[in-house]
N, C-alpha and C positions, 0 to 999 in steps of 0.2 A: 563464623569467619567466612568472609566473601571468596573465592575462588578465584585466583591470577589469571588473566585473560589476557592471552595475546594478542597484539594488533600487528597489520601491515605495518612495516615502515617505510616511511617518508621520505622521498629523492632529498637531497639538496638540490637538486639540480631536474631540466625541464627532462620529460624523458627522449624529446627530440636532440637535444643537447650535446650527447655521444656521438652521432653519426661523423663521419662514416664507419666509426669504428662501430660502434652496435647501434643498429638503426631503431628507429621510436618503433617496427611494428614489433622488433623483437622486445624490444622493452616491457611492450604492450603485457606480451605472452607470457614473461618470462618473472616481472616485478609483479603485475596487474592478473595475471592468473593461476603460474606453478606456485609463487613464494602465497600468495593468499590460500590458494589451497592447503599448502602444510600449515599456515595456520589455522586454517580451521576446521584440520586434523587433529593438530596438536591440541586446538580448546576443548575438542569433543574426547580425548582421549584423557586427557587430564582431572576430567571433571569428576569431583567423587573420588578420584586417587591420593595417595602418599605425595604426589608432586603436582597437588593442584596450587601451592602457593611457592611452589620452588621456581628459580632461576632457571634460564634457559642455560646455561652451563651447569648446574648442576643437573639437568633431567641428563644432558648428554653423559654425563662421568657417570651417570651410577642406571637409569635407565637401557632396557633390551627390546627388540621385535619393533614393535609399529612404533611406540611411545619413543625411543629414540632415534631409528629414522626420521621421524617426522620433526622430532626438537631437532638434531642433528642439523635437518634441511633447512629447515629457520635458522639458526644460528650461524651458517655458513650463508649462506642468501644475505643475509643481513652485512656480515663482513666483508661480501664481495661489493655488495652496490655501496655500500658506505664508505670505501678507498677512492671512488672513482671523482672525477672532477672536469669541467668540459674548459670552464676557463678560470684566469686567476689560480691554477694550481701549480705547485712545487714540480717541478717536472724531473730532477735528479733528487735521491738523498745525499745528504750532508749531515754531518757529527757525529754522535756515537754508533748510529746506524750504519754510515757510507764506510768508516772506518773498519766494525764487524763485518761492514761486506770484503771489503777492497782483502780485509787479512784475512778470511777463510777463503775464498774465492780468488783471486787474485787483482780483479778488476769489478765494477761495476758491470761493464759488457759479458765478461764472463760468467758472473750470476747470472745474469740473462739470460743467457744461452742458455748455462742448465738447467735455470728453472723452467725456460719451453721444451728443455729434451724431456725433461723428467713428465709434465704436463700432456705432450706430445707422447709419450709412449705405456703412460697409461691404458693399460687394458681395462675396455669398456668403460662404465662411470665410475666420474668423482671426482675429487678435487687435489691440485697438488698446492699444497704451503708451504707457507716460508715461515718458523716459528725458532723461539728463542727461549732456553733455559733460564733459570733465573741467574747464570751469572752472566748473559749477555752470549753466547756461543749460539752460531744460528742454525739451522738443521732443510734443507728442502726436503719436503714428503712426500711423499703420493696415496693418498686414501683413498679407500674405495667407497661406492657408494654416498652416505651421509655421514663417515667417518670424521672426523675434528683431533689434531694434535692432542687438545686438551686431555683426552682419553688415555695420553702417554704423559701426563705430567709437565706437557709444553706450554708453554703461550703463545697461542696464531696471529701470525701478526699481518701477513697478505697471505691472499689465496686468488687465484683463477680456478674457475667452474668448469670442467670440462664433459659434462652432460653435456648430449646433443642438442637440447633445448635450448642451451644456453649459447650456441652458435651457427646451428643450421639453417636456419631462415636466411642469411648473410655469407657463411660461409661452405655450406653443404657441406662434404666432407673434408673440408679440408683445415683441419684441426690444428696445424702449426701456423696457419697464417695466422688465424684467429689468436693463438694467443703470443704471438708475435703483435703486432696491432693494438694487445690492451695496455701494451707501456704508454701509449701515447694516451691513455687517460688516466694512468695513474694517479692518485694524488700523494705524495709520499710527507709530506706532514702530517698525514692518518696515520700512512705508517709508520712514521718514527714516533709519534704519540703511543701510539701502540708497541713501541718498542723499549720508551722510558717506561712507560707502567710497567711492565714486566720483567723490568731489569732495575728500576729505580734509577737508572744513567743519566 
């Protein structure tokens, strides 16, 4: 049996295409050298193991130490640059999505808001998401490191990265501009796709 091999994935979109919100040299650094490295971290740790044919969600749920860090950093890498959209994208959600926001949250703006507090006052790295139960109830998180919802029985539906990698070259320290700034490339037809899967809505 052949061994599952990860690969970078693939923009939709040019990597110059975000600016000014994330400029093409972070992109460079960030798609084109941190996410390729955990992959081919993860093929070299994989190989010869229990999870050289499993799912990148499954190394994460059941995987420890280097082997899920690294699946971890794939997996979330992958679901940040895949929401994003420069043009032609859905710029508010609407339907079952806008709705579970508007009624836990009160407003659209107001998820906003907390999902950059929450984002913004993360200590040190990781990533804050936005994930949903399977009967549709949404949850903002904060994980640390290369943590993933999935680990708690969620489905992640957005996420912003708030490793320094992912905003220093553009925004030095300053951490709430930066994810203030990535609504304006969201693509939220990702994520309400991501939001029927997991809820079947």
């Amino acid at each position: 049996m052949n061994e599952r091999k990860f690969e970078l994935i693939g923009l939709a979109y040019d990597a110059k295409s975000l600016e000014p919100v994330i400029s093409e040299k972070t992109m460079m650094f960030h798609h084109g050298k941190h996410l390729q490295t955990y992959v081919n971290n993860l093929n070299g740790l994989i190989a010869g193991t229990k999870y050289e044919n499993s799912s990148l969600e499954d190394i994460v749920k059941t995987a420890e130490g280097a082997m899920l860090n690294n699946a971890g950093q794939v997996l979330n890498h992958n679901m940040y640059f895949e929401q994003f959209a420069a043009a032609g994208k859905k710029d508010t959600p609407t339907g079952t999505l806008a709705t579970a926001i508007e009624g836990q949250f009160g407003s659209i703006e107001q998820f906003k808001d907390e999902f950059v507090k929450a984002g913004a006052s993360l200590f040190g790295s990781g990533w804050v998401w936005l994930a949903a139960d399977k009967n549709g109830k949404l949850t903002i998180s904060q994980e640390p490191n290369a943590a993933n919802p999935i680990q708690k029985g969620l489905c992640p539906i957005m996420t912003f990265d708030v490793w320094e990698h992912a905003y220093y070259l553009d925004y030095q320290n300053r951490r709430p501009d930066y994810l203030t700034a990535l609504w304006d490339i969201v693509d939220w037809n990702v994520v309400e796709k991501r939001y029927e899967a997991a809820t079947g809505k």
